[in-house]
Structures are given as structure tokens and as C-alpha cells.
Backbone atoms as SQL, in Angstrom:
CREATE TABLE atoms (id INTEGER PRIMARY KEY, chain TEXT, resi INTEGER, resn TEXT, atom TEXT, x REAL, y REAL, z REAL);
INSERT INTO atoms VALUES
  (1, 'A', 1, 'UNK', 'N', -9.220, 3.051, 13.389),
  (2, 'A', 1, 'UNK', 'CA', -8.183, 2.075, 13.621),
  (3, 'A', 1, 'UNK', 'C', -7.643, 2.184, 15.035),
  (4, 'A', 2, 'UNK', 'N', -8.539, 3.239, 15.688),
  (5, 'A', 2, 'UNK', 'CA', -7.890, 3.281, 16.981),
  (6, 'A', 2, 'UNK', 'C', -7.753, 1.615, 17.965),
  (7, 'A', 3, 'UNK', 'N', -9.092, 1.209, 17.777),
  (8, 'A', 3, 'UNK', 'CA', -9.101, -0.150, 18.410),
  (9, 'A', 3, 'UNK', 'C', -8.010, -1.384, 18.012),
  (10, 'A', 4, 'UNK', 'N', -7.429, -1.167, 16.832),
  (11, 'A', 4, 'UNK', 'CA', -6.567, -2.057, 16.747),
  (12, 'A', 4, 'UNK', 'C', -5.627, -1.546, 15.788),
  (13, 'A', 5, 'UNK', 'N', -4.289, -2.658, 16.530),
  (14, 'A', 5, 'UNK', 'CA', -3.299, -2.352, 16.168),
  (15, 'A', 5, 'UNK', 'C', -2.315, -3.313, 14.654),
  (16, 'A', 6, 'UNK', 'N', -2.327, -2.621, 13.898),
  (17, 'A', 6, 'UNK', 'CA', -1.896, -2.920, 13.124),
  (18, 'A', 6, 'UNK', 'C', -0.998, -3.775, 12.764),
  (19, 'A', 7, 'UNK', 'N', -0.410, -5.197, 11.877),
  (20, 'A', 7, 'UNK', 'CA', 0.312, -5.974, 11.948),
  (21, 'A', 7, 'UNK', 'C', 1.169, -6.034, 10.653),
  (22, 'A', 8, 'UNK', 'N', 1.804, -6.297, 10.181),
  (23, 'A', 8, 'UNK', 'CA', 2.976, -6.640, 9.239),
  (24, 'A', 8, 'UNK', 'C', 1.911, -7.608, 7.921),
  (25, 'A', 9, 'UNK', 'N', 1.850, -7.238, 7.098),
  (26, 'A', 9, 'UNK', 'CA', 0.784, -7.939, 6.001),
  (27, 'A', 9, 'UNK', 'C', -0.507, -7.388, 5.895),
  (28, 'A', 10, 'UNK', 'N', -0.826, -6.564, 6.920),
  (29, 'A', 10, 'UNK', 'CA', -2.426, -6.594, 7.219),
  (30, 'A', 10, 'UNK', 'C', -2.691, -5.600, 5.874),
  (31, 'A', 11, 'UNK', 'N', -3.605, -5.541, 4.781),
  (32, 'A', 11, 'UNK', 'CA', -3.900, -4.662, 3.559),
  (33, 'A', 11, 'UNK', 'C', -5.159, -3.115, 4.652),
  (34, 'A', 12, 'UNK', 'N', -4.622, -2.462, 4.143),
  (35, 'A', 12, 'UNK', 'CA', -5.758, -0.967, 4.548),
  (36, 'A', 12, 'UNK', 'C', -5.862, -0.499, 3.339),
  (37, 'A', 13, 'UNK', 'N', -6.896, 0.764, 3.646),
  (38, 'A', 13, 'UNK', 'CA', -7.392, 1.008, 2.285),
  (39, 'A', 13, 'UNK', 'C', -6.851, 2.913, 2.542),
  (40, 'A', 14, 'UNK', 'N', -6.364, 3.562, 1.644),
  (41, 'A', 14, 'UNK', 'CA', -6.063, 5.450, 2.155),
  (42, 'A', 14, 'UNK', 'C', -7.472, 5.729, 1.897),
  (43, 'A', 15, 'UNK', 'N', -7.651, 7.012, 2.515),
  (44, 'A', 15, 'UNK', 'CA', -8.960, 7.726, 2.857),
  (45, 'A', 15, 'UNK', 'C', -8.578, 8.300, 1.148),
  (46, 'A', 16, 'UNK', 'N', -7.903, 8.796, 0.805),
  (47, 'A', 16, 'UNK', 'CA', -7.515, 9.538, -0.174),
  (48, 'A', 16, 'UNK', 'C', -6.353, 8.607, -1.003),
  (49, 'A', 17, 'UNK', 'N', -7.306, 8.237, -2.496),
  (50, 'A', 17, 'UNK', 'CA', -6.147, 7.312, -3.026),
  (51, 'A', 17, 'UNK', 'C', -5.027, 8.467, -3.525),
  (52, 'A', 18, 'UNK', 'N', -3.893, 7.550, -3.836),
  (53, 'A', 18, 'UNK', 'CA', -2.599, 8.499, -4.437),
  (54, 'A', 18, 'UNK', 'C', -2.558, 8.283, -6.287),
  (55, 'A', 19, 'UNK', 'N', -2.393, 9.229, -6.685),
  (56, 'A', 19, 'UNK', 'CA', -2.357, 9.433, -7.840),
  (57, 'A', 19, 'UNK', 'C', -1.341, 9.963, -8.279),
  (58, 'A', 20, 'UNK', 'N', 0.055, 9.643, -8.395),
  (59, 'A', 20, 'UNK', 'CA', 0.985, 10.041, -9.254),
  (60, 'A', 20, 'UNK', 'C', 0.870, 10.613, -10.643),
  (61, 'A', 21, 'UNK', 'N', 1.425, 11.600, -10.973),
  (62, 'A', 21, 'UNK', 'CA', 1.485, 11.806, -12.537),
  (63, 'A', 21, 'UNK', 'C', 1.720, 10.962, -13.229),
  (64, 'A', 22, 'UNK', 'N', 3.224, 10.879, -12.728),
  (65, 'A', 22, 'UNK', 'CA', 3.528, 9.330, -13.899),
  (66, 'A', 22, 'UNK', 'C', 3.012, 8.466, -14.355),
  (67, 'A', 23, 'UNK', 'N', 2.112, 8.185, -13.123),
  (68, 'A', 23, 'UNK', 'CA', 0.582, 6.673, -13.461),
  (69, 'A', 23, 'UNK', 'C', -0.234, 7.353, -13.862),
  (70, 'A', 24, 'UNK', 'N', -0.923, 8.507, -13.697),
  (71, 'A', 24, 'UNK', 'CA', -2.220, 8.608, -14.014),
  (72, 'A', 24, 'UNK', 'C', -2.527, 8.668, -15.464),
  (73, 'A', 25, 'UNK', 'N', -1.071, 9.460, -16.059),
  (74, 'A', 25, 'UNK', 'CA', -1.301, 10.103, -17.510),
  (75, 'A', 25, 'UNK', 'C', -1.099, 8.338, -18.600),
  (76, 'A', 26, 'UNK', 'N', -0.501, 7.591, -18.083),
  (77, 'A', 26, 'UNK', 'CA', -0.815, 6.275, -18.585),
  (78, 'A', 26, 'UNK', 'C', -2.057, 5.420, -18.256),
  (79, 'A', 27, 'UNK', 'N', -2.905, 5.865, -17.079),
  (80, 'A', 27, 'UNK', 'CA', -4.367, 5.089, -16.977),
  (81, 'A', 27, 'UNK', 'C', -5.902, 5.689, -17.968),
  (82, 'A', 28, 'UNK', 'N', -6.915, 5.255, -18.065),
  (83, 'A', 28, 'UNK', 'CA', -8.031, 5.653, -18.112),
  (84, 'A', 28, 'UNK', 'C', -8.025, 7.173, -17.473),
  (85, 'A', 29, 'UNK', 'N', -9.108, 7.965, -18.110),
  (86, 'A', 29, 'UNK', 'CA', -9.391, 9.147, -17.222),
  (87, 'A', 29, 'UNK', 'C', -9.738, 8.957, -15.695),
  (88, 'A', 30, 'UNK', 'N', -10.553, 7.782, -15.607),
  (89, 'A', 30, 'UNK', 'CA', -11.943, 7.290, -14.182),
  (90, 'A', 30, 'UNK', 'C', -10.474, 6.612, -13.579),
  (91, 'A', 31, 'UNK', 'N', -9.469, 6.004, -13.729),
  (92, 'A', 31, 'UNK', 'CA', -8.761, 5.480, -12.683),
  (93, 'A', 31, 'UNK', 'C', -8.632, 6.114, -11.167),
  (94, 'A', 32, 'UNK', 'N', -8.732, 5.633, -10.333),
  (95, 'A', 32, 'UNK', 'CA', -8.890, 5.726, -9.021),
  (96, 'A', 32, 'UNK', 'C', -7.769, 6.497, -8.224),
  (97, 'A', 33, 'UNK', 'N', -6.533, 5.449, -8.916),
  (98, 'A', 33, 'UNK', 'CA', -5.233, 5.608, -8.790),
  (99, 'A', 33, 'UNK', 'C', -5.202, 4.721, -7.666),
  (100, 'A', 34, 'UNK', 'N', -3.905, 4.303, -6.699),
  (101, 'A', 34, 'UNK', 'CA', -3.405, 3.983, -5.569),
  (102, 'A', 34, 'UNK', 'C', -4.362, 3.925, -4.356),
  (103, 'A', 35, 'UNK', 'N', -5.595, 2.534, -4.436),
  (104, 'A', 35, 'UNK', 'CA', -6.114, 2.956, -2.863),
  (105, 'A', 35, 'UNK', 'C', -5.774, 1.920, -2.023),
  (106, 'A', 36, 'UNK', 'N', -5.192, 0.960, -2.470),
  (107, 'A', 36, 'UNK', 'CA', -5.138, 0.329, -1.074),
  (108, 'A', 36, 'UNK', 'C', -3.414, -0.047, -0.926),
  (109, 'A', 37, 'UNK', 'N', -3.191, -0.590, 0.388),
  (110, 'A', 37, 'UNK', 'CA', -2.091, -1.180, 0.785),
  (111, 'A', 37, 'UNK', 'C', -1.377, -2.427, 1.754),
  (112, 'A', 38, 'UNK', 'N', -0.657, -2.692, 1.227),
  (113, 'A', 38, 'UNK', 'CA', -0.107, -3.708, 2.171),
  (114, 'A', 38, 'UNK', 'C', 1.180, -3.295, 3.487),
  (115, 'A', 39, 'UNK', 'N', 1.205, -3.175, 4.817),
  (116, 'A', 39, 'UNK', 'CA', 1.739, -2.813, 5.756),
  (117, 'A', 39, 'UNK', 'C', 2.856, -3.448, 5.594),
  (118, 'A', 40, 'UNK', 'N', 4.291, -2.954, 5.394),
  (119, 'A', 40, 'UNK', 'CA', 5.430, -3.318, 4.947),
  (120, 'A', 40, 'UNK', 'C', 6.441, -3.150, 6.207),
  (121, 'A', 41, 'UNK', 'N', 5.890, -2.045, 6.820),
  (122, 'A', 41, 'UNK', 'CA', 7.554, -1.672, 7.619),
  (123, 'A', 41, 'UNK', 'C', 6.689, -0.561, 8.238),
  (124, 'A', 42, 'UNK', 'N', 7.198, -0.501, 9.881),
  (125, 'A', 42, 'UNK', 'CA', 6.255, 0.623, 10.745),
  (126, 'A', 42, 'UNK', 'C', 7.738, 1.912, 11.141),
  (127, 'A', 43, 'UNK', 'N', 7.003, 2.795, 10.870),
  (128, 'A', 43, 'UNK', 'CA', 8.370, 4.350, 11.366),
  (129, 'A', 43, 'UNK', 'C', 8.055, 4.521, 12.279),
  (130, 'A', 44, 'UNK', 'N', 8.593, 5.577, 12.870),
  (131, 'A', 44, 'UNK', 'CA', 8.358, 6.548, 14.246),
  (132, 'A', 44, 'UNK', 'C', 6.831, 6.896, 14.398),
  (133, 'A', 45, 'UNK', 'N', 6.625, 6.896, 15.773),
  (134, 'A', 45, 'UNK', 'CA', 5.306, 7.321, 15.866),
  (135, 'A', 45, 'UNK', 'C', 4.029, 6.760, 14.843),
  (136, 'A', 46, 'UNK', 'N', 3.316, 7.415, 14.250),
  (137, 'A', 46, 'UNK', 'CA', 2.038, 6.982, 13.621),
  (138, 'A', 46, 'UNK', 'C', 2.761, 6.584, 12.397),
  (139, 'A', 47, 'UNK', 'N', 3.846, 6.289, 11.356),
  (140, 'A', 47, 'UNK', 'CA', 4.331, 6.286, 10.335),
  (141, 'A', 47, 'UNK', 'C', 4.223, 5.127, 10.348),
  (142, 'A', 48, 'UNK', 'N', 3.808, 4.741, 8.852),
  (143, 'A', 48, 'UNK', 'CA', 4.176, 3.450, 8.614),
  (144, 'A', 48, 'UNK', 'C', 4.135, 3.836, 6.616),
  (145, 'A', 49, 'UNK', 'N', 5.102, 2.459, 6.480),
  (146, 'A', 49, 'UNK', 'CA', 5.463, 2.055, 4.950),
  (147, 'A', 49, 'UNK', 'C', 4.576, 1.294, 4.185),
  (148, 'A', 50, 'UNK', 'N', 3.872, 1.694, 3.168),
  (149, 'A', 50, 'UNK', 'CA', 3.076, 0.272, 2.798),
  (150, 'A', 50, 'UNK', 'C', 3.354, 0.311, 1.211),
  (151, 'A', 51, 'UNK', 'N', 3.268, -0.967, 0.770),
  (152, 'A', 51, 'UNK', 'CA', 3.088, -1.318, -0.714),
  (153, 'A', 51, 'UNK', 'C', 1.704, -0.814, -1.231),
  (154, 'A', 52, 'UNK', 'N', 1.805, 0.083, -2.336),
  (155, 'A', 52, 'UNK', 'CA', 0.451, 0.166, -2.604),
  (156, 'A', 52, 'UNK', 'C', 0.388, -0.838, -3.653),
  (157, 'A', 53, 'UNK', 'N', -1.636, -0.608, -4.390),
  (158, 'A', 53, 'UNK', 'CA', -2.057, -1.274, -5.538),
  (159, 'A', 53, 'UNK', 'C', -3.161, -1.159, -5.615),
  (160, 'A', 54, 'UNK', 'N', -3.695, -1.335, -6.931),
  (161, 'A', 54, 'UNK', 'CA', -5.136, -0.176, -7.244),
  (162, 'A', 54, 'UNK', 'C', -5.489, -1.570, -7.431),
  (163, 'A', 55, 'UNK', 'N', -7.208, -1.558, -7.955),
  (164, 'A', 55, 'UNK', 'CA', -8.168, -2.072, -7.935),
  (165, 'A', 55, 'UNK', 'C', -7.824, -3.219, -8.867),
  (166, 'A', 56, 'UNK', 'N', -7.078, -3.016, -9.775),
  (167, 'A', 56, 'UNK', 'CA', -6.445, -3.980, -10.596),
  (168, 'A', 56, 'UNK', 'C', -5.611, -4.957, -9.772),
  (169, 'A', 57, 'UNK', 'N', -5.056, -4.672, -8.921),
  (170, 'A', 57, 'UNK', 'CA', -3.344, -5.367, -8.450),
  (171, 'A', 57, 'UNK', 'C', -2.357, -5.149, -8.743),
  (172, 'A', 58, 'UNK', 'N', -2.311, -3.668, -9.841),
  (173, 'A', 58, 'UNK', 'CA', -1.101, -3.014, -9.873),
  (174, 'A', 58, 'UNK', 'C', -0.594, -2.469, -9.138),
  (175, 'A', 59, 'UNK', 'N', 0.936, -3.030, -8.541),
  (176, 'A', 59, 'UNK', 'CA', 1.484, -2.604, -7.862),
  (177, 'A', 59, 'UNK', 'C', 2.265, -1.384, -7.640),
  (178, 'A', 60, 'UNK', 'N', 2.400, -0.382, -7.273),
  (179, 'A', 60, 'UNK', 'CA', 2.969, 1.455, -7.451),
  (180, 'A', 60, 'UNK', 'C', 4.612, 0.863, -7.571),
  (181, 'A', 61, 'UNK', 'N', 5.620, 0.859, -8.310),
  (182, 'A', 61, 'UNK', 'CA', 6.517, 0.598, -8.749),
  (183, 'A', 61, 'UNK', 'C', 6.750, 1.713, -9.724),
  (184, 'A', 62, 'UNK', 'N', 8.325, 2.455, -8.868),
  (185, 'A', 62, 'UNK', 'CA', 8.619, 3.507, -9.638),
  (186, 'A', 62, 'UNK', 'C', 10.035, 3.017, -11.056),
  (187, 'A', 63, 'UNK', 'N', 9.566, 3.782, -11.848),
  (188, 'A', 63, 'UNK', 'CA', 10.270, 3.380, -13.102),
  (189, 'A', 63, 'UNK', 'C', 11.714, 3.572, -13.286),
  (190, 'A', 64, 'UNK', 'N', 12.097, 4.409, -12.508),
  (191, 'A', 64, 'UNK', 'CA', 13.476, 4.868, -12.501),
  (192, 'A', 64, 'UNK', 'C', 14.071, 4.509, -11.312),
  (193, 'A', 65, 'UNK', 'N', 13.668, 3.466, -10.828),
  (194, 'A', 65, 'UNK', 'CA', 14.164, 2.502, -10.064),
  (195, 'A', 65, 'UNK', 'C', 14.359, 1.022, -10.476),
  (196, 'A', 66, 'UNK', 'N', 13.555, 0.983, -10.986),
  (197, 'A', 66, 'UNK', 'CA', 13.125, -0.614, -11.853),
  (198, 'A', 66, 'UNK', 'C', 14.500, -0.573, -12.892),
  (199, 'A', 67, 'UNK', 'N', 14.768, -2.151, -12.812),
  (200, 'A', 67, 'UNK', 'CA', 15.339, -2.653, -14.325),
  (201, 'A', 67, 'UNK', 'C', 14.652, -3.401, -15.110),
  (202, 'A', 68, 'UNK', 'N', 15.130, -3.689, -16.299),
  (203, 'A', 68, 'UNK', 'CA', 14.363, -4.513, -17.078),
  (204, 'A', 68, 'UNK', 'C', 13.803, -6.267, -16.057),
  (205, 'A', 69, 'UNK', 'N', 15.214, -6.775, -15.746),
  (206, 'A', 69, 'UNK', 'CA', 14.896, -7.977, -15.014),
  (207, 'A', 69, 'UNK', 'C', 14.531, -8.031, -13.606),
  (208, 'A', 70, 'UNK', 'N', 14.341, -6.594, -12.724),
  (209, 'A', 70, 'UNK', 'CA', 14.198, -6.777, -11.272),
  (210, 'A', 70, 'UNK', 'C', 12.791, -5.592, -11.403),
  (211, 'A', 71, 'UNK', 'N', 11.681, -5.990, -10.745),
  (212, 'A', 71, 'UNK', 'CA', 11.044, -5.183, -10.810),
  (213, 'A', 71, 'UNK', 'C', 10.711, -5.112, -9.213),
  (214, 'A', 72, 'UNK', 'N', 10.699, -4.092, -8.654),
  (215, 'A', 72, 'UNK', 'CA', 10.771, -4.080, -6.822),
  (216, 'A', 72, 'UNK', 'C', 9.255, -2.650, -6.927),
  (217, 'A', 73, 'UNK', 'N', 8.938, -3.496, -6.029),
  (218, 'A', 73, 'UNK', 'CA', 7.697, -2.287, -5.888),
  (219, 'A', 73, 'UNK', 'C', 8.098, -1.014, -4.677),
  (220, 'A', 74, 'UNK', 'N', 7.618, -0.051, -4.847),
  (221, 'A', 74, 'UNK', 'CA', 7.745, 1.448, -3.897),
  (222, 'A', 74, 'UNK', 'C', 6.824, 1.354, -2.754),
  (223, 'A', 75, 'UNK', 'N', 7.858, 1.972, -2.122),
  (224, 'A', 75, 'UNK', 'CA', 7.711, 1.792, -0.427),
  (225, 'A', 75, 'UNK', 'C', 6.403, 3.316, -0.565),
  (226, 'A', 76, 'UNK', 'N', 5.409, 3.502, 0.178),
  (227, 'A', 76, 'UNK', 'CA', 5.091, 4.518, 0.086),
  (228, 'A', 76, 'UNK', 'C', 4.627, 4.595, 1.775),
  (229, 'A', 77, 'UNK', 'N', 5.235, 6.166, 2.357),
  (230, 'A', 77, 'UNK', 'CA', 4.929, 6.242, 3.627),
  (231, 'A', 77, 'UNK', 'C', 3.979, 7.359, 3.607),
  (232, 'A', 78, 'UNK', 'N', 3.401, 6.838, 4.976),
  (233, 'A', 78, 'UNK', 'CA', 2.301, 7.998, 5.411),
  (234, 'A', 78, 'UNK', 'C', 1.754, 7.900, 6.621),
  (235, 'A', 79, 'UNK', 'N', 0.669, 8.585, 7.258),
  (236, 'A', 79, 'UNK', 'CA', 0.430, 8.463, 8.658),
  (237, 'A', 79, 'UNK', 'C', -0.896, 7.238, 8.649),
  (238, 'A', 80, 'UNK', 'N', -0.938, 6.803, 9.745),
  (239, 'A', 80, 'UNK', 'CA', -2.040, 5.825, 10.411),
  (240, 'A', 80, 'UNK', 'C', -3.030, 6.860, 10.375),
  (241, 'A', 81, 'UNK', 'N', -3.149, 8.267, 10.713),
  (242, 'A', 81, 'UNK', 'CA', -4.576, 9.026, 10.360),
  (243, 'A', 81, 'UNK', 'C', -5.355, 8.960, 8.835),
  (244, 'A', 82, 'UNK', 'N', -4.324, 8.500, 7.708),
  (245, 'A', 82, 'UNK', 'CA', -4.897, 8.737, 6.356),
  (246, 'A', 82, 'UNK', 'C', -5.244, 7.559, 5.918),
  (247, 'A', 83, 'UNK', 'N', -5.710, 6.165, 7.115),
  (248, 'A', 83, 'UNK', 'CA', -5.824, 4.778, 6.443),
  (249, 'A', 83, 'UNK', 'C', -7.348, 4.274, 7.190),
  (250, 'A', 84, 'UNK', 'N', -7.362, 3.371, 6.820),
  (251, 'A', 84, 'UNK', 'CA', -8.700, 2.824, 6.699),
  (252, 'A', 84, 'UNK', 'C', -8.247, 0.800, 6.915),
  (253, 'A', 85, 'UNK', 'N', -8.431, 0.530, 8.585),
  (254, 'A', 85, 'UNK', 'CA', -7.816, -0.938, 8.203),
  (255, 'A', 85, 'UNK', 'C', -9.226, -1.176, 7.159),
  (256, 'A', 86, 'UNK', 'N', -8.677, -2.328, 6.614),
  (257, 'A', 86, 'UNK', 'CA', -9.756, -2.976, 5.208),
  (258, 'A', 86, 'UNK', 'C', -9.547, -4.943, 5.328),
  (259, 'A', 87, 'UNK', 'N', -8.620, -5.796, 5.409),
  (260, 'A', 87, 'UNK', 'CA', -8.476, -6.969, 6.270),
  (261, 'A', 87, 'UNK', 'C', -7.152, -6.831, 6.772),
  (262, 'A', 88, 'UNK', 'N', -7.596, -7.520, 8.421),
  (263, 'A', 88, 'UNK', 'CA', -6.153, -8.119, 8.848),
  (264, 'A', 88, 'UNK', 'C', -5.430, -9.506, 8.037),
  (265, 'A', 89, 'UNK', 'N', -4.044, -9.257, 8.353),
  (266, 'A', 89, 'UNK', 'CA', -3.425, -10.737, 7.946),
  (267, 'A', 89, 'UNK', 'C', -4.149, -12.138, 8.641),
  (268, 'A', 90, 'UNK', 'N', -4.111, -11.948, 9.921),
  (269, 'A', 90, 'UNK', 'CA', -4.857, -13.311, 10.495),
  (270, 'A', 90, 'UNK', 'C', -6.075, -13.766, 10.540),
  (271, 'A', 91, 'UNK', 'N', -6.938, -12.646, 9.719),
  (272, 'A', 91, 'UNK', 'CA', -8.416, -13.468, 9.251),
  (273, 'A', 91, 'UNK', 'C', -8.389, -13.958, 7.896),
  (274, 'A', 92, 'UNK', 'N', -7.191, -13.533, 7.193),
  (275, 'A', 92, 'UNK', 'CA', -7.014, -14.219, 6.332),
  (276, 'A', 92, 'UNK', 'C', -6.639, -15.699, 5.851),
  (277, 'A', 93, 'UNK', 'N', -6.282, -16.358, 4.919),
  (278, 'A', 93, 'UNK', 'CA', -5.246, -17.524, 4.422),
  (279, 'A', 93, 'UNK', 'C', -3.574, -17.188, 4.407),
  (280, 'A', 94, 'UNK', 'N', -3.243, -16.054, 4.630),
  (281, 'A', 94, 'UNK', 'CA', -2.079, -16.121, 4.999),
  (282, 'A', 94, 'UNK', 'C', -1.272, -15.260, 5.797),
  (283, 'A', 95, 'UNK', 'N', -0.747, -15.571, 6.433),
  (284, 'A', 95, 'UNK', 'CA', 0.478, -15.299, 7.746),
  (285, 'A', 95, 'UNK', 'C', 1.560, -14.671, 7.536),
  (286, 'A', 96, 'UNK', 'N', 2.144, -14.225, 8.328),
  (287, 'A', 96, 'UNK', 'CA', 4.177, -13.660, 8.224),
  (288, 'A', 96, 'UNK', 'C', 4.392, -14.512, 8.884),
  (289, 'A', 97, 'UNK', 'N', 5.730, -14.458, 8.880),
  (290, 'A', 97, 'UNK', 'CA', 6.682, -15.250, 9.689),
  (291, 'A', 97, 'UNK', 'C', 6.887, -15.207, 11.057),
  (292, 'A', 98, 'UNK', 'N', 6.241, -14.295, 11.889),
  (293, 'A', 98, 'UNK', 'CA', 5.992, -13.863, 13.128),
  (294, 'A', 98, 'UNK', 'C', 4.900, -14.349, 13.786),
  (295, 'A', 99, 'UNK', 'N', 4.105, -14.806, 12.759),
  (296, 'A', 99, 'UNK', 'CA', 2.628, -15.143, 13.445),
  (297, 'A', 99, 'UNK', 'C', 2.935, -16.973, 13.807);
């Protein structure tokens, strides 16, 4: 990803999916867990925030955050070394509000 720089929407994929307890012991044994993401919000230095969601389109949404009527998905941070871009937003069908 050195060659390019990352944008607000763009989905990457982690070198290493995330597997929570909480999710895993409710999936299949073979679930993957957490590999890809959507670029949400950039931190300091190499940090950035992304929405995850597994192969399904389940989104990583922690439970003890959630209410019955608001369901908000989890921010999950990590470094630009543990990602994999996978598509940008602008070769796609859709845009942010910046573009």
C-alpha cells in the first residue's frame, strides 16, 4: 500500500482476520472471522479506524454497546502495516462526500 494513499470508503482486506471470542463461539468452526474493512476515520501516524465485516457482510458490532433499536457498528483500529488495499472508493459506484 505503499504506492497509494488511502481514502475515506476505500474497503482493505487485514493480513490477519480478527476473531473475537464473542463472535467466534457463535459462528461455524471454519469461520474466517473479521477480514475485511471499510476506512472510517484516519489516527496519528499509520493508524487508521475501519468498520469491519466477514465474508457474509456481517458487520463487527459490539453487543454491549448495541440497543435493541440502534444498532451502530465498532470502530476497529489498527496499523496501515496489517492491511491489504482490496478496492478503492473511486473505482467503484460509489463516492463520499469529498470526492
Amino acid at each position: 500500500m505503499a504506492d497509494y494513499a488511502l481514502a475515506l470508503g476505500d474497503v482493505v482486506k487485514l493480513k490477519q482476520p480478527y476473531r473475537p471470542n464473542t463472535w467466534a463461539e457463535r459462528q461455524a468452526p471454519d469461520w474466517p472471522g473479521f477480514e475485511f474493512g471499510i476506512v472510517a476515520e484516519f489516527g496519528e501516524g499509520s493508524q487508521v479506524s475501519l468498520f469491519l465485516y466477514d465474508r457474509a457482510g456481517q458487520l463487527l458490532i459490539t453487543p454491549t454497546l448495541a440497543t435493541q433499536t440502534l444498532l451502530l457498528p465498532t470502530y476497529f483500529e489498527c496499523s496501515l502495516d496489517e492491511l491489504v488495499r482490496y478496492q478503492i472508493v473511486t473505482d467503484s459506484d460509489y463516492f463520499t462526500d469529498d470526492q
